[in-house]
One Martini backbone bead per residue (centre of mass of N, CA, C, O) as a GRO file, in nm:
protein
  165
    1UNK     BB    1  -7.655  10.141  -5.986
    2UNK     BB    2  -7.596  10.300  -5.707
    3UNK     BB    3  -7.407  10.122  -5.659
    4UNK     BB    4  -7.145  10.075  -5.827
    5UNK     BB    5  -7.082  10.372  -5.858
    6UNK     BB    6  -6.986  10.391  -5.545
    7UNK     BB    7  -6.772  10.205  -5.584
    8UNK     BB    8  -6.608  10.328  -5.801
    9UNK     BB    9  -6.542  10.569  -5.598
   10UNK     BB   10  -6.442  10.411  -5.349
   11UNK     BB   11  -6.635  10.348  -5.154
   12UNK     BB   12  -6.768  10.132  -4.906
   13UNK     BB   13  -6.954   9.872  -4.890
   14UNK     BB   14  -7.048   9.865  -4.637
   15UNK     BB   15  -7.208  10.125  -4.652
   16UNK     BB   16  -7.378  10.111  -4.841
   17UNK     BB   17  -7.543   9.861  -4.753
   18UNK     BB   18  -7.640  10.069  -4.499
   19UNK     BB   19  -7.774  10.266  -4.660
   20UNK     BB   20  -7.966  10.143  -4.804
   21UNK     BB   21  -8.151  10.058  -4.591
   22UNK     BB   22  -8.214  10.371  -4.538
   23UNK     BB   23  -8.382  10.398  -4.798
   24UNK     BB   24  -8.607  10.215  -4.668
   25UNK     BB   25  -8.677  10.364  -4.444
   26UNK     BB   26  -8.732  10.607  -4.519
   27UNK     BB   27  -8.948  10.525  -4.729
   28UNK     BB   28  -9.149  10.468  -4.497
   29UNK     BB   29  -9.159  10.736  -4.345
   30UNK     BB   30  -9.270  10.853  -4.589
   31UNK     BB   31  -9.560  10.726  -4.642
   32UNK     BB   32  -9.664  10.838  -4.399
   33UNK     BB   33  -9.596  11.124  -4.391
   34UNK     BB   34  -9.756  11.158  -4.703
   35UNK     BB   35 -10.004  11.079  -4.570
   36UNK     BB   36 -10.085  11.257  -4.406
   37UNK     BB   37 -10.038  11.496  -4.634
   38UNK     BB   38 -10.265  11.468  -4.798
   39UNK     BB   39 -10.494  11.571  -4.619
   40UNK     BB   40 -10.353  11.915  -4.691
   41UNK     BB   41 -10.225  11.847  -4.951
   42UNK     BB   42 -10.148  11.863  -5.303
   43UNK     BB   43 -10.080  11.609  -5.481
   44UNK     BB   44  -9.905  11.757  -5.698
   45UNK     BB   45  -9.708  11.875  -5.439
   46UNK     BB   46  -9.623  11.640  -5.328
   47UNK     BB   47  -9.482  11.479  -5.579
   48UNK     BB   48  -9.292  11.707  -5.671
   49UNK     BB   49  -9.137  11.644  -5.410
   50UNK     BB   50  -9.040  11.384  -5.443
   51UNK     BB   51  -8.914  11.423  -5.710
   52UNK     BB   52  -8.710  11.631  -5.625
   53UNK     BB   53  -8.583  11.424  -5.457
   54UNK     BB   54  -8.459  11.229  -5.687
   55UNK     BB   55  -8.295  11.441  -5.808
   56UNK     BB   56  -8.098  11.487  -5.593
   57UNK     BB   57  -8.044  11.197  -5.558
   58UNK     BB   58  -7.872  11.204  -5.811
   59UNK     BB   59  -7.692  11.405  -5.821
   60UNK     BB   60  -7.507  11.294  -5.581
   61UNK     BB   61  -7.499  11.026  -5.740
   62UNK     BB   62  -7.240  11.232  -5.918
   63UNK     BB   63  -7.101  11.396  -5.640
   64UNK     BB   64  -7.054  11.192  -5.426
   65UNK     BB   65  -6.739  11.171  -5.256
   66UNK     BB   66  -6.898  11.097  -4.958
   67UNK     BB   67  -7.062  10.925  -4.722
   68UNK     BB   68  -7.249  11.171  -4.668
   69UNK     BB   69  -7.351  11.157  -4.956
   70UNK     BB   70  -7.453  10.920  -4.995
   71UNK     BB   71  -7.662  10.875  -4.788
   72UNK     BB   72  -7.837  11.130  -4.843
   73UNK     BB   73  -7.918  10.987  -5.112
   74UNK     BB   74  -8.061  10.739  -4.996
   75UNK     BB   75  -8.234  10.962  -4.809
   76UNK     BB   76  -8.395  11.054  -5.083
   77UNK     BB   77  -8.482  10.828  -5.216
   78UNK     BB   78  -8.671  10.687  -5.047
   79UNK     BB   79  -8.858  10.939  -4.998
   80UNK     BB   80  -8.959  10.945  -5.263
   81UNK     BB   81  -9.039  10.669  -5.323
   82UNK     BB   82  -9.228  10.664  -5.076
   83UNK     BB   83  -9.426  10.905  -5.220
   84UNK     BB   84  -9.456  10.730  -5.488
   85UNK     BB   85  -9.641  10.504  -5.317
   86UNK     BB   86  -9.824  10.645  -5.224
   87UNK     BB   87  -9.895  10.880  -5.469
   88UNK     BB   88 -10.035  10.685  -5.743
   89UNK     BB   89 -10.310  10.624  -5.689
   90UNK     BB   90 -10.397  10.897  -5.638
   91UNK     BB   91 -10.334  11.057  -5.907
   92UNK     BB   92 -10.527  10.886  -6.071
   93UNK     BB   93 -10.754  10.965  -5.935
   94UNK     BB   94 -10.785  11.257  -5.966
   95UNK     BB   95 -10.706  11.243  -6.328
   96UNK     BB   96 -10.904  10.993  -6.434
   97UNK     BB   97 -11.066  10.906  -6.169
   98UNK     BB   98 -11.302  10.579  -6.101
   99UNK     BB   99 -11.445  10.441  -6.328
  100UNK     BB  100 -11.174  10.364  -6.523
  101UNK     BB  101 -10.896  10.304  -6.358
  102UNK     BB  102 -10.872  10.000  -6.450
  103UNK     BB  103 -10.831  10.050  -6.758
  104UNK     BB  104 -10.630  10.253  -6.779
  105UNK     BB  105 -10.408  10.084  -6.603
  106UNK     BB  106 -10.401   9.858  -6.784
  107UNK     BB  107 -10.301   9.966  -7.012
  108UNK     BB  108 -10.019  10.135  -6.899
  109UNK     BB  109  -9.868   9.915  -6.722
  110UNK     BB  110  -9.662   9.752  -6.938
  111UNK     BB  111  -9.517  10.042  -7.021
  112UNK     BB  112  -9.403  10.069  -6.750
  113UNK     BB  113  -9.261   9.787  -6.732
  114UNK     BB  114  -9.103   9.822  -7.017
  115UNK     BB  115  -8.926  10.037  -6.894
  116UNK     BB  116  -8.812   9.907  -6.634
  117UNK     BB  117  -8.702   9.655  -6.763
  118UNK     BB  118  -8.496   9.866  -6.975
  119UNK     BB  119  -8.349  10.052  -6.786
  120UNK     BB  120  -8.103   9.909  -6.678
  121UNK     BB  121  -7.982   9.779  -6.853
  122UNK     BB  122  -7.910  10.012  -7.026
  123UNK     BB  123  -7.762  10.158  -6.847
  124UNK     BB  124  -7.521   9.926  -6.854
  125UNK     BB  125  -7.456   9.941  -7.122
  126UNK     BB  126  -7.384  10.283  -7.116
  127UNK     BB  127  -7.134  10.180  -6.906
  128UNK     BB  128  -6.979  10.014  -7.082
  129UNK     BB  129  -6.950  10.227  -7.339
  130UNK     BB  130  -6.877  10.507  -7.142
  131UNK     BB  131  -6.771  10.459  -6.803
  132UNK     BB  132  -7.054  10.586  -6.730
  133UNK     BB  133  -7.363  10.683  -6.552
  134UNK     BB  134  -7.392  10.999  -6.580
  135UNK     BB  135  -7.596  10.985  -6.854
  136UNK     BB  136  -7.814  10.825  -6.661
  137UNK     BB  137  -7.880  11.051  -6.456
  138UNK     BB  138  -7.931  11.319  -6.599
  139UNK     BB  139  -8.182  11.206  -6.782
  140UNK     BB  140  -8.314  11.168  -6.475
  141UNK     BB  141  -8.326  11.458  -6.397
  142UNK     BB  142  -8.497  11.578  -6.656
  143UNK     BB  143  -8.761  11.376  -6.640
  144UNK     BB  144  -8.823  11.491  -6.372
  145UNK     BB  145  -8.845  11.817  -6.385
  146UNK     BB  146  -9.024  11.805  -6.578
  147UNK     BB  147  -9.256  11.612  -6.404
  148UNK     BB  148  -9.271  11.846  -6.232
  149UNK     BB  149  -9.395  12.096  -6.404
  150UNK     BB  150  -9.636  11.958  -6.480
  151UNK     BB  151  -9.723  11.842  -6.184
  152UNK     BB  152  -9.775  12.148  -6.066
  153UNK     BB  153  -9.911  12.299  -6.315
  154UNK     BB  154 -10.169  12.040  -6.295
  155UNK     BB  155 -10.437  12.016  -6.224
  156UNK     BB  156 -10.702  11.883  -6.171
  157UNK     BB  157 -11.031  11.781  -6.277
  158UNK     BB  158 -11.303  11.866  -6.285
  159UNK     BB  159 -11.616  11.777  -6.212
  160UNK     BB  160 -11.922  11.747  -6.327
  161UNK     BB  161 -12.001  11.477  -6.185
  162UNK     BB  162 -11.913  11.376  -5.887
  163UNK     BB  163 -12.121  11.109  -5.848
  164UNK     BB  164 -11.962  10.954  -6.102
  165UNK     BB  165 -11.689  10.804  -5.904
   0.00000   0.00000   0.00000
């Protein structure tokens, strides 16, 4: 819904389609250097660092006047994308080990996919609703902040004996 809102806004259709690119470029160059950087910080200070990306570029998404404010958005959520899909295997196996992470995962993914599946159609329908993305786009900036919020200040549990990973 981030192309609709800033034609709302009355930018250029060819610039959004132009930015969106750069948002895939971005995630690109993301992935790589958030894998490099995983092996010197710890996984839930990168994972922060997306999130808070990710949170700013909606912020923008919600404020961006100008072209340049579009693009900045588009290239901060790419970062975040890109940095959130290096680092989702990390976070999993950290916090919840590798013995049982097959079943974890696959409990979870359901409702995860649940989640993605209703979540546009929703936004759509609550701009349709309100006339405005605004309050979906808060609700994601607030959802972001708790996420950061939790995941800098949980450190990984320690394994009693690490040989069973």
């Amino acid at each position: 819904h981030r192309i609709p809102n800033f034609v709302d806004k009355g930018l250029e259709p060819s610039l959004i389609a132009l930015a969106m690119s750069l948002d895939a470029a971005i995630g690109g160059v993301s992935t790589f250097a958030i894998g490099m950087l995983s092996e010197r910080i710890p996984i839930r200070f990168l994972g922060s660092f997306a999130f808070l990306s990710l949170a700013i570029a909606i912020f923008l998404t919600i404020t961006a006047d100008s072209t340049l404010l579009m693009f900045l958005s588009f290239a901060l959520f790419g970062a975040g994308i890109g940095g959130m899909m290096m680092l989702n295997s990390f976070l999993w196996a950290d916090y919840f080990g590798r013995t049982h992470l097959g079943s974890i995962r696959g409990f979870v993914m359901p409702v995860i996919l649940f989640f993605s599946a209703v979540g546009a159609p929703l936004a759509g329908y609550i701009k349709d609703a309100t006339g405005t993305y605004n309050n979906v786009w808060w609700v994601s900036i607030i959802v972001l902040l708790f996420a950061i919020g939790v995941l800098a200040r949980t450190p990984p549990p320690t394994l009693s004996n690490p040989t069973k990973t």
